[in-house]
C-alpha positions as CSV (number, residue, x, y, z in Angstrom):
1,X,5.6,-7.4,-23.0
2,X,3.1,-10.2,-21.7
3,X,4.8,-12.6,-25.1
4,X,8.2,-11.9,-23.7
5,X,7.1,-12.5,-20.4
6,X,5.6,-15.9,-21.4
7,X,8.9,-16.7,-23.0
8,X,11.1,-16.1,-20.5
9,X,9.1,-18.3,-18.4
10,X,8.9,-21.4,-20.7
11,X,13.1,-21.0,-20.9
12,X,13.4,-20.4,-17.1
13,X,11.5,-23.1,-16.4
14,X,13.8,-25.4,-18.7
15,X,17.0,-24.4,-16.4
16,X,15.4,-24.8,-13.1
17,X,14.9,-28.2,-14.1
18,X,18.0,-29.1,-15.9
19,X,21.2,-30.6,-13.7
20,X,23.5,-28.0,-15.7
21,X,23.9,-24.9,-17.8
22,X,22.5,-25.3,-21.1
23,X,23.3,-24.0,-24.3
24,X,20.6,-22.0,-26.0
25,X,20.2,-24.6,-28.7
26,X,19.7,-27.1,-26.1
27,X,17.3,-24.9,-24.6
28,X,15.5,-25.2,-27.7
29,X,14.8,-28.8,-28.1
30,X,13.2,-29.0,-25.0
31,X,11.1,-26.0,-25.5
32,X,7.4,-26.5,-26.2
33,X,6.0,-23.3,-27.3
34,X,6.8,-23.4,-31.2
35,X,6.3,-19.5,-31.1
36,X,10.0,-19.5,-30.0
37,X,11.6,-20.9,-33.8
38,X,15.3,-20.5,-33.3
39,X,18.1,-20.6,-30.8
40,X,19.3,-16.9,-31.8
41,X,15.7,-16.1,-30.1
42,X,16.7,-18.0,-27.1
43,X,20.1,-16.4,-26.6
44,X,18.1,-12.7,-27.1
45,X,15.5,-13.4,-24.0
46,X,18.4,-14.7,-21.7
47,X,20.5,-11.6,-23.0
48,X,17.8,-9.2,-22.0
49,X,17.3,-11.3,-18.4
50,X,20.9,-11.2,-17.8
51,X,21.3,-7.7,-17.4
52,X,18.7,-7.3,-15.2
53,X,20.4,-10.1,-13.0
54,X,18.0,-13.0,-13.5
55,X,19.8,-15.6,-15.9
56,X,23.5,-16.4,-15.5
57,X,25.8,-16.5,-18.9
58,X,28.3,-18.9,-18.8
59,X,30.4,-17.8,-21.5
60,X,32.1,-20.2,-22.8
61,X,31.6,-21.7,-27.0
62,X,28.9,-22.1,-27.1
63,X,27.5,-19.7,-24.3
64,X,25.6,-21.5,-21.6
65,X,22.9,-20.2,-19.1
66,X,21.4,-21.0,-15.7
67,X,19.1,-19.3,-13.4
């Protein structure tokens, strides 16, 4: 649970900074940690945080996110 914990912080910290929703691809680029590979992985730590109320999804096409 830690890696998942560290994950979802890396993401949340790339919405807290950015001026408006971003999709999970755009999340990506700006990611550092290169244990998170793909965009689908992205979408699946936001989709886990949303339920629990912690991550907004916008969902438009492409789905966008905010915290």
């Amino acid at each position: 649970m830690a890696a998942r914990h560290s994950e979802f912080e890396e993401i949340r910290h790339i919405l807290e900074e950015a001026d408006e929703p971003l999709t999970a691809s755009e999340i990506l680029e700006d990611l550092e940690d290169h244990e998170i590979d793909s965009a689908h992985r992205v979408a699946t730590v936001l989709g886990r945080r949303a339920d629990s109320g912690d991550v907004d999804v916008i969902r438009d096409r492409p789905y966008r996110y905010r915290v």
